[in-house]
C-alpha positions as MATLAB code, in Angstrom:
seq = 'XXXXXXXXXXXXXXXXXXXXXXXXXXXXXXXXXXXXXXXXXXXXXXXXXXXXXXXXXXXXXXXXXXXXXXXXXXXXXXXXXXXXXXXXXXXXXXXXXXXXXXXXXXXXXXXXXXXXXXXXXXXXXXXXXXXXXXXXXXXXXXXXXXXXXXXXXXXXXXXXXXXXXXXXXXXXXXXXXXXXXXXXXXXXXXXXXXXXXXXXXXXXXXXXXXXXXXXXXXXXXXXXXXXXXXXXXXXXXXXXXXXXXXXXXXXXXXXXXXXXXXXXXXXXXXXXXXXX';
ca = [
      77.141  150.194   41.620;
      79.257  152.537   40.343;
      83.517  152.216   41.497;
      83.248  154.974   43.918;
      80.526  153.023   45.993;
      82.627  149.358   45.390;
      85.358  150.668   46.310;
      84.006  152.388   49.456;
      81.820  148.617   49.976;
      85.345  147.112   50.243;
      86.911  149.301   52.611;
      84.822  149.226   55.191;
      83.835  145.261   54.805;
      84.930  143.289   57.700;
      88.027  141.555   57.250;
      87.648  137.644   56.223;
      88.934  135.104   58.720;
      90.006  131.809   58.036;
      90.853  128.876   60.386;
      89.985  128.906   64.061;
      88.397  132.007   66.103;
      90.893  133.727   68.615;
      88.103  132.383   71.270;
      89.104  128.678   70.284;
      92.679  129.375   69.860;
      92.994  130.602   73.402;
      91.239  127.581   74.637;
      93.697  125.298   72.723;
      96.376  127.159   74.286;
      94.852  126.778   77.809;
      94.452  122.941   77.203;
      97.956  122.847   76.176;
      99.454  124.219   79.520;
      97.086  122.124   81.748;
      98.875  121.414   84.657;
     102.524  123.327   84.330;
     103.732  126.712   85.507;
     102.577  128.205   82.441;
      98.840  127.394   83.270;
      97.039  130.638   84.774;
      94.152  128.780   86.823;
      95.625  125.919   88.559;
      98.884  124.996   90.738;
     101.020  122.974   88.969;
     103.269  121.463   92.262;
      99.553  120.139   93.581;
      99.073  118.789   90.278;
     102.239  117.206   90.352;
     103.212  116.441   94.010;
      99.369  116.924   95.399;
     100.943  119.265   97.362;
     101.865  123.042   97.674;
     104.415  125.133   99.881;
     101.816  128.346  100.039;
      98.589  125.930  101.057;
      95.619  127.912  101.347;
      97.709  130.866  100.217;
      98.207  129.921   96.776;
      96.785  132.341   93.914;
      95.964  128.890   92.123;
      93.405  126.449   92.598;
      94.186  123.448   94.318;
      91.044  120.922   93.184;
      90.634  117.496   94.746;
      89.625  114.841   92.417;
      86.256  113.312   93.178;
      87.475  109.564   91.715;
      90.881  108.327   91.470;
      92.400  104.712   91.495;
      95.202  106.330   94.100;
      94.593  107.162   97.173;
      96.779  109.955   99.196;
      97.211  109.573  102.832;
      98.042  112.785  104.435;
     101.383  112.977  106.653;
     101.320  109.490  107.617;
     104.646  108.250  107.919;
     106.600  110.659  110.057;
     108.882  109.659  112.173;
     111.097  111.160  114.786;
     114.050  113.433  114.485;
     116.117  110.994  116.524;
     115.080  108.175  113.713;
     115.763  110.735  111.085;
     119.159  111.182  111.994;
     120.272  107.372  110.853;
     119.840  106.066  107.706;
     120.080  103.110  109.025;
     117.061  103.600  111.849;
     115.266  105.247  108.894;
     115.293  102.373  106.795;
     114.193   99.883  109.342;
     111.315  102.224  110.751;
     109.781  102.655  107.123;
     109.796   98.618  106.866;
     107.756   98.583  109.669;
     105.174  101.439  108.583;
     105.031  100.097  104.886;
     104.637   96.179  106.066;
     101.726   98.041  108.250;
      99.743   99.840  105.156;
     100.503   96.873  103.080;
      98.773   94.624  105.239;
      95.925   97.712  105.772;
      95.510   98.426  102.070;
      95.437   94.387  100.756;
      91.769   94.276  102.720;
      90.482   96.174  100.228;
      92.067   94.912   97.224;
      95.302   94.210   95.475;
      98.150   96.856   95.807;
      99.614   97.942   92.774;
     101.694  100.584   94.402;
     103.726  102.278   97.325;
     105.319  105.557   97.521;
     106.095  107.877  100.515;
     107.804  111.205  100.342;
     111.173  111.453  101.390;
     111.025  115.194  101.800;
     111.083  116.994  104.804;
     109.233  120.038  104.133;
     105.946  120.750  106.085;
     103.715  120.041  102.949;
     105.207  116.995  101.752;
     106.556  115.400  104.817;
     105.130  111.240  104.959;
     102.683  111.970  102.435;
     102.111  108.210  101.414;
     100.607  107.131   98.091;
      98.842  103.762   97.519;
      97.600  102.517   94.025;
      95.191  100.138   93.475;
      93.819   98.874   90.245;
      90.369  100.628   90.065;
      88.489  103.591   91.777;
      86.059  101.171   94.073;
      88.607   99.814   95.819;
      90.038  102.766   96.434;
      87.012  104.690   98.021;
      86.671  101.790   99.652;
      90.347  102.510  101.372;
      89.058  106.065  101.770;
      86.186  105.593  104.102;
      87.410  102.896  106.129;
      90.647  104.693  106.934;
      89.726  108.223  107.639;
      88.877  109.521  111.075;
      90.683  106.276  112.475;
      94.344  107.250  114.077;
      98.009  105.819  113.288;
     101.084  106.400  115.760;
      98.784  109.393  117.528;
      98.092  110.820  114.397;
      94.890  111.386  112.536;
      94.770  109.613  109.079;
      93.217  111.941  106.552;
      93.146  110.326  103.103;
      92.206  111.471   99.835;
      91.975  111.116   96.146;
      95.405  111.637   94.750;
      95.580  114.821   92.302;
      99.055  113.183   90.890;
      98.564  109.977   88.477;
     102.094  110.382   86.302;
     104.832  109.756   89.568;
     107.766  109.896   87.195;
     106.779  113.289   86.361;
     106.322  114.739   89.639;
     110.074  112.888   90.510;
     113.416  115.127   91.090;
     115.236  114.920   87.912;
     118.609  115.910   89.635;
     117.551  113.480   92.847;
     117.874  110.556   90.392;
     120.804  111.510   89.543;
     122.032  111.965   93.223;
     123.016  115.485   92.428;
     119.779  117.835   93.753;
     121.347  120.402   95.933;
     118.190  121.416   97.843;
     118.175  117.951   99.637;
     115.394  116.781  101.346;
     113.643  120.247  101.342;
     113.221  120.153   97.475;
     109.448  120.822   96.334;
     109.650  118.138   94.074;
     109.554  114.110   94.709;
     112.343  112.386   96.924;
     110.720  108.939   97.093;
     112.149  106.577   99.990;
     113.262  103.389   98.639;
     110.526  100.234   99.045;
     112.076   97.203  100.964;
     112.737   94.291   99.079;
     109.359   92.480  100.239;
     107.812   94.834   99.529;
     108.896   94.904   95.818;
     108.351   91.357   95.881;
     104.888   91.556   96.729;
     104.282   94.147   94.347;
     105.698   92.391   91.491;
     103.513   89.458   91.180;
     100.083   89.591   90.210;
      98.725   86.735   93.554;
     100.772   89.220   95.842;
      97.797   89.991   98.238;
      96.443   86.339   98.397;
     100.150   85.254   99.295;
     100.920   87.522  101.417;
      97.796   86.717  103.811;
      99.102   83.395  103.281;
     101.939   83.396  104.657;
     100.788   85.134  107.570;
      98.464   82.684  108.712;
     101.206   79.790  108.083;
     103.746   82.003  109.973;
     100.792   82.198  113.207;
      99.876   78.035  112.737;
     103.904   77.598  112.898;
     104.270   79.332  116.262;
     101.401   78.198  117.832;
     102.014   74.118  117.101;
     105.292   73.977  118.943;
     106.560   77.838  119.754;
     109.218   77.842  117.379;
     109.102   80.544  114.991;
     108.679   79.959  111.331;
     111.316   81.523  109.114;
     109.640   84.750  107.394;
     111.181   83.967  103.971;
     109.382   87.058  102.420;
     109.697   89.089  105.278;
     112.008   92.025  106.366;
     116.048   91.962  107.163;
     114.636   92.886  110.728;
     111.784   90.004  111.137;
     114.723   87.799  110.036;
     117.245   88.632  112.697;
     114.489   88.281  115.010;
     113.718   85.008  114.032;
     116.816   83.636  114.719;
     117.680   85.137  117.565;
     114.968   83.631  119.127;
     115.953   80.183  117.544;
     119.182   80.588  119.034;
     117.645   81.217  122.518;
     115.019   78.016  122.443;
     118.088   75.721  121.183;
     120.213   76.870  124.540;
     116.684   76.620  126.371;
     116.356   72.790  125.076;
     119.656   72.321  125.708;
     119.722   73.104  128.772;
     122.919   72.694  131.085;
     123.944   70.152  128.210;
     124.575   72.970  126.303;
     127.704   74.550  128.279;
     129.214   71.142  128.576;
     128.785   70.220  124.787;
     129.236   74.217  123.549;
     130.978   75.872  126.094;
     131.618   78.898  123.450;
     127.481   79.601  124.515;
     127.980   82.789  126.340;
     125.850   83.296  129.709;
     123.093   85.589  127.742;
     122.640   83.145  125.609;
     124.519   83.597  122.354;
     126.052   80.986  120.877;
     129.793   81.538  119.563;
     129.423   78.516  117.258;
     126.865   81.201  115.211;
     124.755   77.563  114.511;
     122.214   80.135  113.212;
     123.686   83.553  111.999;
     121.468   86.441  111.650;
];
């Protein structure tokens, strides 16, 4: 081969390549933005809240897991706009609907997790999320809750697209400083009572917690005094001893306004014997 030809060889050789093909280098890139806004296919607020603001008019794909060890119930805790007015009425009506799930979710194993949206947009709005410790016991959940009904509503659960809760959280919400309030797009979880936490936090939570129930129901039946929930909510509490103080004045009697006379006529005692 004479230079004319090798030369003429070399210029129209294809070019050597060395590393990875542009084929495998786009899939590494696609791997790499999985999940965030970046990511062409699929919508990274359902991936992150298992929720989006378009719905079914998203570009992206929205894809349901078919296992998960957290299950997503749908809108379930939503209460009024009278409730949602008061912090305070807020507070004590989400006691009541997490003590409800709690006791729900601990039939089909141990609870490793509660969280409910705060927010107050139509696609996030009491979209409650329960985690247990393996998938079973979550599918489980999942066919013995769906197509039954809670406060007139129609539970729909699911498996949860979100596993990592810190990152679908409101950075500046943590911080108390998110200016978009309880319409932001990203997590505004409502604090757990303190039972709840309780519960939670040990690792015989469900067993003691059906416990105490069935010591609390012995209690009142043997003599109709109530037994002190000492696990159980600020509002179960109060109860409790208000109706203490009105079986003391019933056992009392009309000894009670000669020996108390500060025992108003609906039955309050002034002495506070047993303050809420």
């Amino acid at each position: 081969m004479n230079s004319r030809s090798r030369n003429t060889y070399q210029r129209f050789r294809p070019p050597q390549r060395s590393g990875r093909s542009s084929f495998t280098r786009g899939r590494g890139r696609a791997r790499d933005n999985y999940g965030t806004e970046q990511d062409p296919v699929n919508c990274a607020f359902f991936l992150r809240t298992g929720a989006c603001r378009h719905g079914e008019h998203c570009p992206k794909k929205h894809d349901w897991p078919s296992f998960s060890a957290t299950v997503l119930f749908i809108h379930l805790w939503v209460p009024s706009k009278k409730i949602l007015k008061s912090k305070k009425a807020t507070a004590a009506h989400y006691e009541d609907f997490v003590e409800d799930v709690l006791e729900e979710m601990l039939k089909y194993g141990p609870v490793e997790e509660i969280l409910t949206y705060q927010n107050r947009g139509d696609h996030l709005l009491g979209n409650t999320f329960v985690r247990f410790p393996d998938e079973d016991m979550a599918q489980q959940a999942i066919t013995a809750c769906n197509g039954r009904y809670y406060a007139g509503r129609r539970v729909e659960a699911r498996f949860s697209p979100v596993q990592d809760f810190e990152n679908s959280s409101c950075r500046d919400h943590q911080m108390g400083s998110c200016k978009r309030g309880h319409f932001c797009n990203f997590a505004h979880f409502q604090p757990l009572p303190s039972f709840v936490t309780n519960h939670l936090s040990r690792p015989d939570h469900h067993q003691k917690f059906r416990r105490l129930k069935k010591q609390k129901k012995a209690l009142e039946k043997n003599d109709g005094w109530p037994a002190f929930p000492v696990d159980g909510t600020a509002r179960e509490r109060r109860k409790c001893l208000e109706k203490w103080n009105k079986l003391r004045i019933e056992t009392l009697g009309e000894e009670a306004t000669l020996k108390f006379p500060e025992i108003t006529i609906k039955g309050e005692s002034g002495l506070k014997l047993f303050k809420p």
